[in-house]
N, C-alpha and C positions, 0 to 999 in steps of 0.2 A: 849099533852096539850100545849096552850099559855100561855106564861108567862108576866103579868102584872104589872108592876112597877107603881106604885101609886106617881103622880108629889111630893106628900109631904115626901117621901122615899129621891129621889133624893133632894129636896129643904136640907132637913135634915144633907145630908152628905158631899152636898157640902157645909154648913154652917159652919160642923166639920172641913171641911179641909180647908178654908179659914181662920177659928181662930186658925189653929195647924201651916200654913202658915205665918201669922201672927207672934207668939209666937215663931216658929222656922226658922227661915232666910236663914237658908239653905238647906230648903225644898222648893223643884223648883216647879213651876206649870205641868212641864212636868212629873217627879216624881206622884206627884198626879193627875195626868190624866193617867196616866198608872194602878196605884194602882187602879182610879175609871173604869177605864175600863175592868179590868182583875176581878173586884169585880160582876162587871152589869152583865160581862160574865156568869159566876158560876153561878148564880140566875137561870140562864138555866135548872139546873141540877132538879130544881122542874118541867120540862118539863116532867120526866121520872121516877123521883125518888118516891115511897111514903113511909109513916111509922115516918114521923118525929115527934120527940117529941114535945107533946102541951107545948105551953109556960106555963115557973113554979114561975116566979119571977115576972113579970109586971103585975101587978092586972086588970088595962085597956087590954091587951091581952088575960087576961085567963078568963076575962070576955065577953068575945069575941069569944072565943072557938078558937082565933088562935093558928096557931102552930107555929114554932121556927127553923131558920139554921143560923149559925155563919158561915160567909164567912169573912177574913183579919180582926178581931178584931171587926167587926160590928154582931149585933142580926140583923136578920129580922121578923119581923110574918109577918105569908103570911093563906090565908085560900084558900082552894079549892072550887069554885063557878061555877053558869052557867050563861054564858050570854043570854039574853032577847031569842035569837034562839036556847035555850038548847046546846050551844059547852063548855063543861069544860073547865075552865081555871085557874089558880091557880093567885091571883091577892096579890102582897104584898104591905100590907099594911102599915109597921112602920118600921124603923130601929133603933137602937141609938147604940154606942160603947160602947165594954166589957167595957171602964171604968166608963163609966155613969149610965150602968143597975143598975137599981135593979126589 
């Protein structure tokens, strides 16, 4: 299956890392373009993976019927879908970091 990263996923995280950036000064851009790229990566693994647990804490989530993977201190839900030509794809939909969930 393909895997979907939804522009408000990315908008989200590089928001996080821009204000931890920010607050932390010697947190290099190159540091977090690594962390975000080794993150993007991983999200792969819903390529091949199933069984993941439905989200249990984000009411907007579980209202949603998405489900839930924790990659580097971030949640994602992501749901499995089919594009317009019936090809499954699994398209994530929200992120926010372990410290922000609830």
């Amino acid at each position: 299956m393909r895997v979907i990263v939804s522009p408000v996923v990315r908008i989200k995280i590089k928001g996080f890392y821009q204000a931890a950036m920010t607050n932390h000064p010697l947190l290099s851009e190159e540091t977090v373009m690594k962390k975000m790229n080794r993150m993007f990566a991983c999200l792969e693994i819903l390529a091949f993976t199933q069984g993941f647990k439905k989200a249990q804490f984000n009411r907007q989530w579980i209202a949603n019927g998405w489900r839930e993977l924790i990659v580097e201190d971030f949640h994602f839900a992501f749901e499995v879908a089919q594009t317009p030509d019936g090809e499954p794809v699994v398209i994530v939909r929200d992120a926010v970091h372990s410290l922000l969930y609830r």
